[in-house]
C-alpha positions, 0 to 999 in steps of 0.5 A: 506492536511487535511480532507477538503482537501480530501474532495476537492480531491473528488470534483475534482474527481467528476467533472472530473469522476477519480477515488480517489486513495490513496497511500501507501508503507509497507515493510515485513519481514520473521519473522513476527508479532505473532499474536496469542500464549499461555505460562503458567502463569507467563511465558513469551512466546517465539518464536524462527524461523529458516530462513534466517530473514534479506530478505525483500519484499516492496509492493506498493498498491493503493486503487482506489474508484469512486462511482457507480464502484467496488472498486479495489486494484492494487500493485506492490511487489519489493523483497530485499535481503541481498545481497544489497550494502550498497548503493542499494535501500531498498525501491521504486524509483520514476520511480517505482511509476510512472510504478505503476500509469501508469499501474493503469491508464490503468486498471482503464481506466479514470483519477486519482485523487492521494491522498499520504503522503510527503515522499521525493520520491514522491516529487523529481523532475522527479515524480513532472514534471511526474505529470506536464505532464500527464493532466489525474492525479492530486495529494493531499498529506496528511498531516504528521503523517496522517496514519489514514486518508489513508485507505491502512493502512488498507489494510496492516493490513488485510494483516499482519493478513490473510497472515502472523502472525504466519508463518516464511518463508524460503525464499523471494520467499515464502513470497512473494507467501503469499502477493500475495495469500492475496492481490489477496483475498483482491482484489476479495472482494471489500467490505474489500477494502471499509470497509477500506475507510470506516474506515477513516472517509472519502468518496468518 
């Protein structure tokens, strides 16, 4: 899928008054991104953090736009600890995503035109027949190495930057507090959600 693809994604939302819905997943860390420091000259700054590191927080957020309506942000936080076997899921299943769409349906109250990348969960089977099965969502999938074209990388970069550069947590449960203080402001300022949109290039 390319930019006229996300264009004839619009037009299908237009014609069936959905809402276009882009799609994506990051995962965060306790030792965060520096965001800002300072050092002497001719020194090189480190930064050392004590906590427990290896603790993770996936979140899946959607960005929803239909003209005439107030953007909105929707997500869903999944917590990951250490404590994982080697086989236990460090990332969202495809019954997680279709949770997350089915709760998206019910508040944005009108069809879904998805527009998400090729990840492998997104293409299994029972996510396919999902689809297949629900005449209110129609999915676009977006091109590899795409990420400019999916306005909730900037969602994350407004997140990395606001809730946590420059903060190492003591544990999952703090982290996760911060995410949700920072998307809930991200959420009440539906210009930033736009301002993401708007930053790809692409309209609705």
């Amino acid at each position: 899928m390319g930019e006229g693809d996300v264009a004839a994604g619009g037009s299908t939302a237009a014609a069936l008054g959905a809402y276009v819905v882009f799609k994506d997943e990051a995962g965060f860390l306790m030792t965060p991104p520096t965001s800002r420091t300072w050092a002497r000259r001719g020194r090189t700054p480190v930064i050392r953090v004590r906590g427990g590191s290896r603790g993770r927080i996936s979140v899946a957020a959607l960005c929803c736009y239909r003209p005439g309506e107030r953007s909105r942000l929707i997500y869903r936080p999944v917590v990951h600890t250490r404590h994982l076997t080697p086989k236990g899921r460090r990332s969202f299943a495809w019954t997680d995503y279709r949770d997350l769409l089915l709760a998206a349906h019910r508040q944005l109250g009108a069809p879904i035109v998805l527009v998400w990348d090729n990840l492998n969960t997104h293409r299994t089977a029972g996510m396919r027949d999902f689809i297949a099965s629900h005449d209110w969502i129609t999915a676009f999938h977006l091109p590899s190495y795409a990420l400019d074209l999916n306005p909730v990388e900037g969602i994350w970069s407004l997140l990395r930057r606001s809730s946590q550069a420059d903060t190492a947590f003591t544990s999952a449960g703090q982290l996760l507090r911060a995410l949700r203080r920072g998307l809930r402001e991200i959420q009440y300022r539906s210009h930033l959600i736009d301002g993401c949109l708007a930053a790809t290039g692409l309209h609705t």
